[in-house]
N, C-alpha and C positions, 0 to 999 in steps of 0.2 A: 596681588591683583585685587582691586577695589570691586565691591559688589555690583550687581547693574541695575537694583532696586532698592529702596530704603535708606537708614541713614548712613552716611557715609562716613560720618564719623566716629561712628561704634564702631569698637572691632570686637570681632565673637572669638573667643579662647577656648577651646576645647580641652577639658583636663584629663578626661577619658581616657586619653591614648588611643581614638578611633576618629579617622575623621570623616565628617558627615558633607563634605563639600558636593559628592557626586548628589547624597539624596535632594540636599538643599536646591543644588542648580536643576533637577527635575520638576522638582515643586515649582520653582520660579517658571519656568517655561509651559507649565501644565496653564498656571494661571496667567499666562500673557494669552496662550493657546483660547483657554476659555473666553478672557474679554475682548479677543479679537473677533469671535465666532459670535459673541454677545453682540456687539458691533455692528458687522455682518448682516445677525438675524433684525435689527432693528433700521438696518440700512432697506432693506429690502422690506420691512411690513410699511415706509414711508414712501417708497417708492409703489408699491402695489393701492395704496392707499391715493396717492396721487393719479394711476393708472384709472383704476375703480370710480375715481370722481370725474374725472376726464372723462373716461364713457359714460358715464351718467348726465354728464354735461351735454353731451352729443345726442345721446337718447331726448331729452328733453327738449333741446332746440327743434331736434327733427319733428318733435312732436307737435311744437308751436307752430312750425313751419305748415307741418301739412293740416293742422286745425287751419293755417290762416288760407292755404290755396283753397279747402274744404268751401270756405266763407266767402271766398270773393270766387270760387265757382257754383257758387250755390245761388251769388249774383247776376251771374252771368253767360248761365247755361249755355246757349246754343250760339255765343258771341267768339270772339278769337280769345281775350282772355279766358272761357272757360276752358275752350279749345288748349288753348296752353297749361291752365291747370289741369287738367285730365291726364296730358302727360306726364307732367310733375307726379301728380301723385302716384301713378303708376298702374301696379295691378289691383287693381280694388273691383269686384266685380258689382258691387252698389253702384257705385257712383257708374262705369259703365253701363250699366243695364238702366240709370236713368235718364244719362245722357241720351243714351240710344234711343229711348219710348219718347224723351223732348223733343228731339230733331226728326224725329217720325210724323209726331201726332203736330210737328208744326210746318212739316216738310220745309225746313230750315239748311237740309245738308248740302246745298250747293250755295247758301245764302252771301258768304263771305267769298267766292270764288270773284267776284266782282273786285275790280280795283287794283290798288296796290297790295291790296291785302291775298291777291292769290297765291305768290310762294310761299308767302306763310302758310296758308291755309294748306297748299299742298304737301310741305315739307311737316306740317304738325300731323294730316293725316293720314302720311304712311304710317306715320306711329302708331295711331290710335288704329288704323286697320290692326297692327299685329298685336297690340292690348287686346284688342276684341277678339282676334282669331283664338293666343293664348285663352282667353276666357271659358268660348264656346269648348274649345279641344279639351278643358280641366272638369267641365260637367257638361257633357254631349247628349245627355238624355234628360236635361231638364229646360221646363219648359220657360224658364227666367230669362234662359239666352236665345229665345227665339229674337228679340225683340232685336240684340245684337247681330244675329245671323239676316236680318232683313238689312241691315244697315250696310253689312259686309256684301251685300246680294247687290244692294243698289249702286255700291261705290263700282264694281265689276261691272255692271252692265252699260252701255254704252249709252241704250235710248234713254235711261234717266238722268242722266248728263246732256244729251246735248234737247232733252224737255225744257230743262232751266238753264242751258246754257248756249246753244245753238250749235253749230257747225266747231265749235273748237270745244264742243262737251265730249268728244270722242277723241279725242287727242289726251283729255285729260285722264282719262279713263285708259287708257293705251297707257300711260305713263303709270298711273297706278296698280296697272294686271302687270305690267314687266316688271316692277318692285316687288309686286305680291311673288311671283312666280323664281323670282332670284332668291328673295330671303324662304325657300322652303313653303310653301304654302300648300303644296302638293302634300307634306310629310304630314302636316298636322290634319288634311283632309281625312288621310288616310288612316291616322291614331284613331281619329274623333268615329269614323263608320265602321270601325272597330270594335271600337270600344261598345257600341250601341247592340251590335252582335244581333244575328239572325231570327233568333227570338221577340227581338222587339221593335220589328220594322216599324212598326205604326208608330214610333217613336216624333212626335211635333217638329223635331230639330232636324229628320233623316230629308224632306225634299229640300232644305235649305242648304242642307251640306250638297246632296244632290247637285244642285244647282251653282253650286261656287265647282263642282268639278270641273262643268261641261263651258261655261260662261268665259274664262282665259281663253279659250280654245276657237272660241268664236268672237274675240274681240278682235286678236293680236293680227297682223296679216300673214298670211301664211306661206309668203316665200322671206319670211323675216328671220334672223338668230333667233329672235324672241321666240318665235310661234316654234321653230329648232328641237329648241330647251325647254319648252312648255311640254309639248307633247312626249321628251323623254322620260321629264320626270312625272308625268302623267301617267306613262306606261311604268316606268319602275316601281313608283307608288299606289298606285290605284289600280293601274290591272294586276297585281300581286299578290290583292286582297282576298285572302279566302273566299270561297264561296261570296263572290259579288255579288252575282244577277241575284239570289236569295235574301241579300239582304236590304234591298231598295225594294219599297212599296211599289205594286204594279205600275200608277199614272209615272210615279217617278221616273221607274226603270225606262217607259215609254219614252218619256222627255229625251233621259240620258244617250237612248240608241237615235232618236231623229237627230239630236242638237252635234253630238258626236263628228266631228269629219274627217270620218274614214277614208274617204275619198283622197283624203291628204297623207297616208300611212307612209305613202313611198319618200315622207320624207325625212323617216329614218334611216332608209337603207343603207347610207354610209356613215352610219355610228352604232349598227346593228351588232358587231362586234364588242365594243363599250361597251353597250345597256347590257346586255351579255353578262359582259366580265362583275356589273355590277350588282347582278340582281341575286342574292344569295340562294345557295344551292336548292333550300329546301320550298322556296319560291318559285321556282318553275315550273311547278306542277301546277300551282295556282293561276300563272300566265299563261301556259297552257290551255287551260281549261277555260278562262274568260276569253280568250280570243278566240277558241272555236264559239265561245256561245255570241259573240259577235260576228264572228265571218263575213269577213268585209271584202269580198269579191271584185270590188271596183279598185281593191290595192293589189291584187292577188301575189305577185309578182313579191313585195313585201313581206305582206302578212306567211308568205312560206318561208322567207329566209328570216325572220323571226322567230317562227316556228322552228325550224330546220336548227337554227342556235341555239335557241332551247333544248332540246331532244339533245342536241350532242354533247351538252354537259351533264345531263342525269345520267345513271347508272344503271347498268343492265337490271329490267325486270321492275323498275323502278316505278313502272305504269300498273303493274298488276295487283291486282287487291289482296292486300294480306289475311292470310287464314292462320291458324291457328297446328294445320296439319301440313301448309307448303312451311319446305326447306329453304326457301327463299324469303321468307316473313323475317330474319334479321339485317336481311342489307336494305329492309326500308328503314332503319333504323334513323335513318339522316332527314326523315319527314318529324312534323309534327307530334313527334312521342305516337303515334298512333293512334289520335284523338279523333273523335268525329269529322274534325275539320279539314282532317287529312285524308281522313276515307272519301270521304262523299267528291272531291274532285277527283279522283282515279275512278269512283262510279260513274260518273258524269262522262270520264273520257273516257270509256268503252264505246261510246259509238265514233272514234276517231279512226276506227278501222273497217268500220262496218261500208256493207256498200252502198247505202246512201247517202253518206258520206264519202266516201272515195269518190265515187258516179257525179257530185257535185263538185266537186273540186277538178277532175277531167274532164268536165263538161266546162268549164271556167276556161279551162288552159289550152282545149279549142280555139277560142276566142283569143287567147293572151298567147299566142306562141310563143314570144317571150319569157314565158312564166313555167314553158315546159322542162327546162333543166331544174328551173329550184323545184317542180314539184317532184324529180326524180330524186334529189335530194331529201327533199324533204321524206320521202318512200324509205329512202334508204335509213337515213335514219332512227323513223318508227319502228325498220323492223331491226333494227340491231337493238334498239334499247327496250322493246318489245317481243321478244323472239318468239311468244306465245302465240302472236297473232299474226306471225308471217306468213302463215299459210292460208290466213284468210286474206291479205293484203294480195299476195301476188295472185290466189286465184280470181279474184276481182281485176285485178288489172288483166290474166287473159281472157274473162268472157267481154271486159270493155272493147264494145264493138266490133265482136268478132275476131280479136284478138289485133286488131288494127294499128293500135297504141303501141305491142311491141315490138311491130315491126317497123313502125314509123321511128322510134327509137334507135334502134337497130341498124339504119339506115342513114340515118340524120345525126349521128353522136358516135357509133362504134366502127360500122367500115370504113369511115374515111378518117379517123381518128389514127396516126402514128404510129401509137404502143403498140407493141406486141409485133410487130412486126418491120421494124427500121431502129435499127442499132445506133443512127447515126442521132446524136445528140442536138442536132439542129431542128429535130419535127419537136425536140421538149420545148424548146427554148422561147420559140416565136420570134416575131420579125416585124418591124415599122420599115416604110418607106425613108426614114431617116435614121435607119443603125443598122450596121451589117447585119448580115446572117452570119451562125455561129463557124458555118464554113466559109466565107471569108473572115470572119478574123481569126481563122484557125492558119487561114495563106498569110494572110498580113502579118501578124505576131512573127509567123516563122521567118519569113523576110527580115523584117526587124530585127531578129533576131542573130541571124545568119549576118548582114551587117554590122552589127553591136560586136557582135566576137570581132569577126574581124578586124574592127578596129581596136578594141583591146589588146588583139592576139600577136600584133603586128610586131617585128623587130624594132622596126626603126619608128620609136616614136614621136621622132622630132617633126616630121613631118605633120601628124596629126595635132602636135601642140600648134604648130606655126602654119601649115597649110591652109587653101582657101577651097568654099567650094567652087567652081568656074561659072563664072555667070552670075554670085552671089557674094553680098557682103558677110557672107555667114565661115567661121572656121571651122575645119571636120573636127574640131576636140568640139566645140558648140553642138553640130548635128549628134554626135556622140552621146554628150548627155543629154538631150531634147528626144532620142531612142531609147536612151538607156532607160528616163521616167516615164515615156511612153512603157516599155516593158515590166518595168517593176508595177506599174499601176496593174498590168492582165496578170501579171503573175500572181499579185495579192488576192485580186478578186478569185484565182483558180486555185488559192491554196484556201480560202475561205469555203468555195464553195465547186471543185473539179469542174470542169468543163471542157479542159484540151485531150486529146490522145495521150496514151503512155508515150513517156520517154520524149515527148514533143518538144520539153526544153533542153536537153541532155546534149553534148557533144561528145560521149565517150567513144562511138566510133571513129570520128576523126582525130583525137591524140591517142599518145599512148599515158594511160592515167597512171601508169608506175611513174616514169618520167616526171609527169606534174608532180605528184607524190614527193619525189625527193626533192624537186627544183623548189617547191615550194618549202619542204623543210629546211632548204638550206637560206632561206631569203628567211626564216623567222627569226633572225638576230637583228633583223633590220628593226630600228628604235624608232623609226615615223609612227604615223597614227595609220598607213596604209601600206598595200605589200606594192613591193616593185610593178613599174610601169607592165612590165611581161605579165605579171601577175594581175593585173588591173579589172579579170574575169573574177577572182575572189572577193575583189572589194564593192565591185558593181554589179555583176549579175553572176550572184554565183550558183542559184539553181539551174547555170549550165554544164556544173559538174557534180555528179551523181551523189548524193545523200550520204552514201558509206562512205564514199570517197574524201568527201569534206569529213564525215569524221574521224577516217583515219589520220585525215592533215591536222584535223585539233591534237588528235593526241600522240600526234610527231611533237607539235608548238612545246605540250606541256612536258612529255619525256624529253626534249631537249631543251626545256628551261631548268629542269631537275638537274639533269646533266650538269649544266653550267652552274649551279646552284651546290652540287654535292663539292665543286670543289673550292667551295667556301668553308673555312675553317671551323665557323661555327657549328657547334651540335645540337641534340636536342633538345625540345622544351620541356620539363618534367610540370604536371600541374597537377592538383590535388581538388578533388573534387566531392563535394559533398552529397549524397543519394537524396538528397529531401531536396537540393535548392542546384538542380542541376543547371536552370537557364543565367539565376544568377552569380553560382561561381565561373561558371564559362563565360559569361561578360566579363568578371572585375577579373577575373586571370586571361585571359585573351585575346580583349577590346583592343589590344595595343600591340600586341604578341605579332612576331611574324609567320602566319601561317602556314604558308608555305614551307617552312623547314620539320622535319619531324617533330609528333607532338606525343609524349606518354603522358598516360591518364590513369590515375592513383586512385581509386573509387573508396571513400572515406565513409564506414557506416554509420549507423547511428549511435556508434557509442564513442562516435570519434575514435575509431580506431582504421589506420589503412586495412584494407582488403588485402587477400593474397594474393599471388596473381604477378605474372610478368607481362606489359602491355608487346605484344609481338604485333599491333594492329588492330585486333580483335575487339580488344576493349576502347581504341580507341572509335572504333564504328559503332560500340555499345553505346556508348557518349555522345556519339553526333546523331544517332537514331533517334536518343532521346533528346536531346536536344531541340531536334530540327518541331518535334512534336509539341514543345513548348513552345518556340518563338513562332513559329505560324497558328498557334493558337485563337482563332476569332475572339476568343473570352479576354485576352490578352488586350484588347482596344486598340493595338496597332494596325488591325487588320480587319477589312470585312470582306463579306463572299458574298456574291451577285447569286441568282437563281442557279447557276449550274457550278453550287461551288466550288468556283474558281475564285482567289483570292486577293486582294489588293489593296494597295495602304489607304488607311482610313482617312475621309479628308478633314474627319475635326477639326479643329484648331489644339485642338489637347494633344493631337499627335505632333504638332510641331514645334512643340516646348524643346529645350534644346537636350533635355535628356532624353526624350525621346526617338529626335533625329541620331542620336548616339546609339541608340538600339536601332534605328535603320543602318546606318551604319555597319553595327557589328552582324547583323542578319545577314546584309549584302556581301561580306566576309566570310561567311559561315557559307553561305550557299557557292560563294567562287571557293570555297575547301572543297564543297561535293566535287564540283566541275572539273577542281584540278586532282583530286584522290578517285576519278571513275565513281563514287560514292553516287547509289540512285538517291531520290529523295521523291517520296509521294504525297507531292502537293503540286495542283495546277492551278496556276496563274490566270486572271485575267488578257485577253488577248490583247488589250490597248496599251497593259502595262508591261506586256511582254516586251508590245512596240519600241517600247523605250529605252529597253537595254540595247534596240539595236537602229538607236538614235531615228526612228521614223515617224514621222509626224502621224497622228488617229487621226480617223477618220468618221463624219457622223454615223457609218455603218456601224462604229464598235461601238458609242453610245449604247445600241441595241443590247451589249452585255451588262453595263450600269444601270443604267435607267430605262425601263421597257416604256414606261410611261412617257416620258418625256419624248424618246426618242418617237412614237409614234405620235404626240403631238406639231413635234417639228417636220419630220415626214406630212404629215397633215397642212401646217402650215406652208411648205416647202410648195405642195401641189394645191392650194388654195385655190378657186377662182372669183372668189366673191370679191369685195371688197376688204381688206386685210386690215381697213383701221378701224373696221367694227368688231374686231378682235381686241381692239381696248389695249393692245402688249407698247411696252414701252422697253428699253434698253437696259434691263436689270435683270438678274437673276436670283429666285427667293431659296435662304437655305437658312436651317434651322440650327441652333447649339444650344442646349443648356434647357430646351424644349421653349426656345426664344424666337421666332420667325423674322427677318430681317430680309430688305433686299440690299441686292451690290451690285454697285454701277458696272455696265458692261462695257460706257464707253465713257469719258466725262460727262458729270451730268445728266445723265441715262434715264432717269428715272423724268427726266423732262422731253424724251426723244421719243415719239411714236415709230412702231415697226407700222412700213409702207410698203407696198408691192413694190417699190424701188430697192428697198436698204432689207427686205428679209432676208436675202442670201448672205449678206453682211452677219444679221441677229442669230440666223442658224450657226452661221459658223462661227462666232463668237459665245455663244452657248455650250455647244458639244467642246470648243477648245477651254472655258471655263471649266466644266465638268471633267470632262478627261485629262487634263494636264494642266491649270493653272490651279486647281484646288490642292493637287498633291506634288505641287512644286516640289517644295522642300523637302517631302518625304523620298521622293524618287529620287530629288540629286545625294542626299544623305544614302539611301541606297546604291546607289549606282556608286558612288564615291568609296563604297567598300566593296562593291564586287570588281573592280580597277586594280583595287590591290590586289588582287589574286589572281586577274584575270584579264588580259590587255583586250582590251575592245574591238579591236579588229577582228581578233579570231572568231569574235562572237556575233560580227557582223556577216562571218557566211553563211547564215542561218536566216531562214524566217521563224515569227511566232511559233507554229507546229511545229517546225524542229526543235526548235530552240526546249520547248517544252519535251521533247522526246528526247533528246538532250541528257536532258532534268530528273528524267522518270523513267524512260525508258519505253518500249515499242511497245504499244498495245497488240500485241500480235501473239497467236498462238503458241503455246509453251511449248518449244521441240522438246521430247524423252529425248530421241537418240542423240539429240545435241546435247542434252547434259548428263545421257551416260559416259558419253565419248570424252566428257573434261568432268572427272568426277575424281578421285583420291580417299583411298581406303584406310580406316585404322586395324588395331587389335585383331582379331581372325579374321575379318573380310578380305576377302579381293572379288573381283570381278565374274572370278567361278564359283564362288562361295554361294550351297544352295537357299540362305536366306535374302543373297545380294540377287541370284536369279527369279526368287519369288516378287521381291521388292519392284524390280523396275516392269515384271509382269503385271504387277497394282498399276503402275504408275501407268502403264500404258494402258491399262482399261478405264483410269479417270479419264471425266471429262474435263474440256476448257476451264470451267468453272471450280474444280477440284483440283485442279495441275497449281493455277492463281492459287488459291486457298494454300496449298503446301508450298510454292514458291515464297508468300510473305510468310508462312510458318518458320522457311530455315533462312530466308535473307534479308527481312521484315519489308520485302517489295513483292509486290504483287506480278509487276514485268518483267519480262526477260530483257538481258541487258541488250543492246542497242549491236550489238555486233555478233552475240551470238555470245554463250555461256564460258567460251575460252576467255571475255572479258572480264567475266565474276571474279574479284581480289575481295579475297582467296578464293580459289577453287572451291566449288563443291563437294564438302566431303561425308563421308560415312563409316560412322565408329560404331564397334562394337559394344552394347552394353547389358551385357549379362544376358541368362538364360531364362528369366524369370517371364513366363508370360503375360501373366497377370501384368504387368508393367504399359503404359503406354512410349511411344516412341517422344522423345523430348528433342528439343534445338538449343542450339548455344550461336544466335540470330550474328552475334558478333564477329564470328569464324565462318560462317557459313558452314554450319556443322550438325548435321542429325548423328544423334545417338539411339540407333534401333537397336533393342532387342531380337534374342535370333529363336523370331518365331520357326517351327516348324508347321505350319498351317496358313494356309494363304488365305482363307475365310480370315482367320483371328488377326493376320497380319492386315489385311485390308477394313475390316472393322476397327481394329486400334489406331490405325495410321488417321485415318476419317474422322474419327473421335478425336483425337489430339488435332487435327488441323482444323478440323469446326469449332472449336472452344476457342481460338485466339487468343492464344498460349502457349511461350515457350518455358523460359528455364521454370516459371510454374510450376510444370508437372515435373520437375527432376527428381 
């Protein structure tokens, strides 16, 4: 073999008798090694060198650049070129504060509005408004930026526009308070009289900001969006501010309360919820406290349910001033660290209870009769989140007027009020001149109802395919389903939210349910996607047969597919499983596997060795427990959970790479295992996506579990009365990836398509259908595509959402004892007389709900009892014997459903150790 370096035609002889080929070929590679890294390093000080000059390039152009705007605005001050170089150059607070003192001392600022040169002028000085605002809010206490805060004062105000400009100077000025007030103007006001702080009202800069508060507020008109949004974020910002009224100079404060229009308040009221949700917690004390020091009486009716909002998001006690010896001085902990600025507005709000204050505010709501529920609210309120002062609050309200007030109450809101005395769910409900009352369509439904079966129920259904109604081009199969979605629609809404009588959808009195029972297991060999015509109550309204009933018919479906299934030849599946990477050895041995056939599970430790153990079952539920626990994982990114975690496929785009629809896939697999092995599984589902396993269309109501936001924006838009293309929305939907914001056409070319009070029922429902089912297309049919395999659709279609989920999980209902002493199975020395098995279920029966749960997931890692009652648990519940040792606690082997108690003699020691082991969340742990 010829060298791979040097001369080629030496050859080296070794006389030695030892040969040096291995050292030699190291040496050779060591030095390719180093003059490639030589290389390398030289490749890169050329390229960083290039880099390093390259920005030094850029640095210095930039600098010519703004010398030369410097020079030709140094020309042309108060001209449009300078106007433009002002922007250019940027944040400079020189060159601003010169500008600003030129066009002052030349009263220059409207000079260029003339002409063609007005968009210009107006599009360059929104900018220069918000350079000037940034400027003032970056040193709020110096007096440089007065000159800019007069400039900012003039553009706001109406009358110095139309001095130099006439009747259309107030338009122009409308155009530049809506820009001011969209790009945040409020937030900087608010930083800037902050930052100036209580101490140094007398500050030169404080009536100027003063004056950019109150001046939006009296430009804009005020049944506009504009004046809307002004005064929200007026309120969110600026009544939020600590100690307000203290920190404006008196004349100021004066200005602020006359210019103010309060008078206007009520036209919050319906986004009083919003400002709400947005004003952080430890701010409402602050909101609080400047609204009473305004009390705007002419809103009243407002200003309480403002109030009222406030108070019912702070926390008990929250109004009382902390001391140093109340036990209640650490749940203010959510205020201001405890600093002055937090004390002195709960000072301040001590006279919120007092009676002259109360005595004003009911003297108000004489006048405002309207205004007398929110102030009962508002009462109420106060004293819940103040329970110190309740008894100054309600005593003032009976000496008001002789106690007149709470009889007037009393009279006007509680005797003629429903509750408490009419059972019938129709005084809850309410009622329009255009939609039944709850008791008629409590008749209607049932009608419906009673006709739907019947045509279902009927023998001969040839007639309903081909028959006509008389009198009508319509066929009874057409009336049929035009009932049947009639029905299914009340049902939905009454499984969402109850509203009919027990047993009001139910037929079990008129068959006999054993009968259906078998007639229906014997029609489960049928291979359609529906059950026989006779059957046609399962496939379309089947919450008219009883809840147990349908589940005993599922699990006829799946014991007679077993059946038919054991007498196939094939056996079991053996799989080997590894304890560290259990989600991904059950994908790459499964994903393909037929689940359905018996599965043993070989549990492989960490030293690669099998486990001992014969899988009889037991280990295989050790497997799918844990499993199930990994793939619905939110950390997982296949999955997220809405506010009431419940959980649903992510709509990423990362989730629908196609290895990842291959874990919907296998997930959708794994959970049609629970459904057909009775296996519970505790995890809930989204209810829109529940929908979908049982092929029905969402609805904007289930938005509500996705998007709380949106959905009350569409609601919103839904009951609109304004004008709806001053809402600016066009036919896109914005969503984020990659922390990338984009929108997506909802319809061709969308983003060109304004929503109109014609076409918004169109954009709503192309929205919530966007959201709930076109974003997680793929994920759901990849899911659903392996819950099929396991599990034929039909069966799954005689359930709604709630079952289907109860299903899944099993009954949120209270834990029977004697149900599961009655199906329970003993080891080693126990049986049923046995005096530590008599001590045991005497625990069991003095836990509470709460405690029954806790040792139900203890011994069968579910918190529910099974769906039919404890004879359902496979395996039975059992209890072994495990020594005499007290000191021991009681251990599970989750897999078997198996407690191994020790044989306490003491029911104290037995109920303290039981307790102890079932609150630690902890099974073969403690073995």
């Amino acid at each position: 073999m010829l060298p791979l370096f040097g001369d080629e035609r030496r050859r080296e002889i070794n006389l030695g008798g030892s040969s040096s080929v291995t050292t030699s070929q190291a040496a050779i590679l060591n030095q390719a090694r180093a003059r490639r890294i030589e290389r390398e390093t030289v490749r890169k000080r050329q390229e960083s060198a290039v880099t390093i000059q390259a920005w030094w390039r850029g640095i210095t152009d930039a600098r010519r650049v703004r010398q030369e705007l410097r020079e030709q605005f140094t020309g042309d001050i108060t001209g449009l070129t300078g106007l433009r170089c002002l922007v250019l150059i940027g944040q400079d607070d020189n060159f601003l504060d010169r500008w600003a003192a030129e066009v002052l001392s030349q009263g220059s600022l409207f000079g260029l509005v003339h002409g063609r040169d007005r968009e210009h002028w107006l599009v360059l000085m929104r900018q220069v408004f918000f350079l000037l605002l940034r400027s003032v809010s970056n040193r709020p206490r110096s007096e440089q930026a007065v000159s800019c805060l007069q400039v900012l004062c003039t553009l706001l105000n109406p009358a110095f526009a139309v001095e130099a400009l006439g009747s259309s100077g107030n338009q122009l000025t409308v155009s530049i308070t809506e820009y001011a007030v969209r790009h945040d103007l409020y937030q900087y006001l608010a930083r800037s009289i902050q930052s100036i702080g209580p101490e140094t009202k007398n500050a030169p800069t404080l009536p100027f900001f003063v004056e950019l508060v109150y001046l939006p507020l009296n430009t804009l008109e005020r049944s506009s969006e504009a004046f809307l949004r002004c005064f929200q974020s007026f309120t969110i910002h600026i009544l939020t501010i600590p100690l307000l009224p203290n920190r404006i100079p008196i004349l100021s404060l004066t200005a602020l309360s006359a210019k103010l229009p309060l008078s206007s308040l009520s036209v919050l009221s319906t986004s009083i919820v919003d400002l709400v949700s947005t004003i952080p917690l430890p701010s409402h004390v602050h909101l609080i406290a400047n609204l009473y020091a305004i009390l705007p009486l002419s809103s009243l009716k407002t200003y309480l349910q403002l109030m009222t909002a406030s108070l019912s998001v702070l926390p008990v006690h929250a109004l009382d001033l902390p001391s140093a010896s109340d036990a209640r001085a650490p749940a203010m902990s959510w205020a201001d660290d405890g600093d002055s600025e937090s004390e002195q507005p709960q000072k301040r709000l001590q006279i919120l209870p007092s009676p002259t204050h109360l005595n004003a505010l009911l003297k108000a709501a004489q006048h405002d009769r309207g205004a007398l529920p929110d102030l009962v609210s508002w009462l109420v309120n106060l004293c819940t989140v103040w329970p110190t002062r309740k008894d100054k609050v309600l005593g003032t309200l009976l000496l008001y007027g002789g106690g007149g007030l709470v009889r007037e109450i009393y009279r006007d809101y509680v005797r003629n009020s429903p509750l408490g005395k009419d059972e019938n769910m129709s005084s809850l409900m309410g009622s329009s001149p255009t939609s039944l009352t709850l008791d008629e369509l409590v008749a209607f439904s049932r009608a419906l109802f009673n006709i739907a079966f019947a045509l279902y129920w009927r023998d001969d259904q040839t007639k309903i395919q081909e028959g006509g109604v008389p009198g009508l081009n319509l066929r009874w199969v057409g009336v049929r389903d035009k009932i049947t979605k009639c029905l299914q629609a009340i049902h939905a809404r009454d499984s969402r939210k109850p509203f009919m009588p027990e047993n009001h959808w139910h037929v079990s009195s008129q068959i006999d349910m054993n009968s259906f029972i078998d007639a229906a297991n014997s029609s489960s060999t049928n291979s359609s996607h529906t059950f026989p015509l006779g059957f046609g109550v399962l496939n379309n309204i089947p919450f008219a047969i009883p809840f147990e009933t349908r589940v005993l018919i599922f699990r006829r479906f799946v014991e007679n597919d077993k059946w038919n299934r054991n007498r196939d030849t094939r056996g079991r599946i053996d799989v080997s499983i590894r304890r560290g990477h259990i989600a991904q050895d059950g994908y790459d041995r499964l994903a393909e596997a037929d689940l359905r056939a018996p599965i043993a599970i070989t549990f492989i430790d960490q030293f690669g060795e099998p486990e001992a153990g014969i899988d009889g079952g037991g280990v295989f539920k050790e497997f799918f427990t844990s499993l199930c626990k990994e793939v619905f994982d939110t950390d997982r990114g296949l999955w997220l959970a809405n506010k009431r975690n419940e959980i649903y496929p992510n709509p990423h785009s990362y989730a629908t790479e196609p290895h990842n629809l291959n874990w919907y896939r296998f997930i959708g697999r794994i959970l049609g295992k629970a459904l057909y092995k009775s296996i519970l599984v505790e995890v809930a589902f989204a209810g829109f996506f529940l929908a979908k396993w049982l092929d029905k269309q969402s609805f904007l109501d289930d938005l509500a579990s996705l998007d709380p936001d949106l959905y009350q924006g569409l609601i919103f838009l839904k009951n609109y009365t304004g004008n709806v293309e001053d809402l600016a929305l066009n036919f896109t939907v914005a969503i984020e990836e990659f922390g990338v914001a984009k929108a997506v056409d909802l319809i061709p070319d969308g983003s060109n398509v304004p929503v109109t009070r014609e076409n918004r029922l169109q954009y709503i429902y192309l929205t919530s259908h966007y959201r709930l089912s076109k974003q997680i297309k793929l994920q759901s049919e990849a899911f659903f595509e392996g819950l099929s395999d396991m599990i034929d659709p039909k069966w799954l279609r005689m359930f709604n959402q709630q079952e289907l989920q109860i299903l899944l999980g099993g009954v949120n209902a209270p834990v029977d004892v004697q149900d599961l002493r009655a199906h329970t199975q003993y080891g080693g020395l126990y049986d049923n007389d046995e005096p530590t098995i008599q001590t045991f279920w005497k625990v069991m029966e003095d836990f509470d709900q709460e405690q029954r749960r806790l040792f139900l997931r203890f011994v069968t890692s579910c918190s529910r009892p099974p769906l039919l009652g404890f004879k359902q648990l496979n395996p039975l519940f059992a209890i072994r014997d495990a020594g005499s040792d007290e000191h021991r606690l009681p251990t599970s082997s989750t897999c078997v459903n198996l407690l191994k108690l020790p044989r306490y003699t003491s029911e104290k020691v037995l109920h303290d150790k039981l307790l102890q082991a079932i609150s630690s969340g902890a099974g073969f742990d403690l073995s």
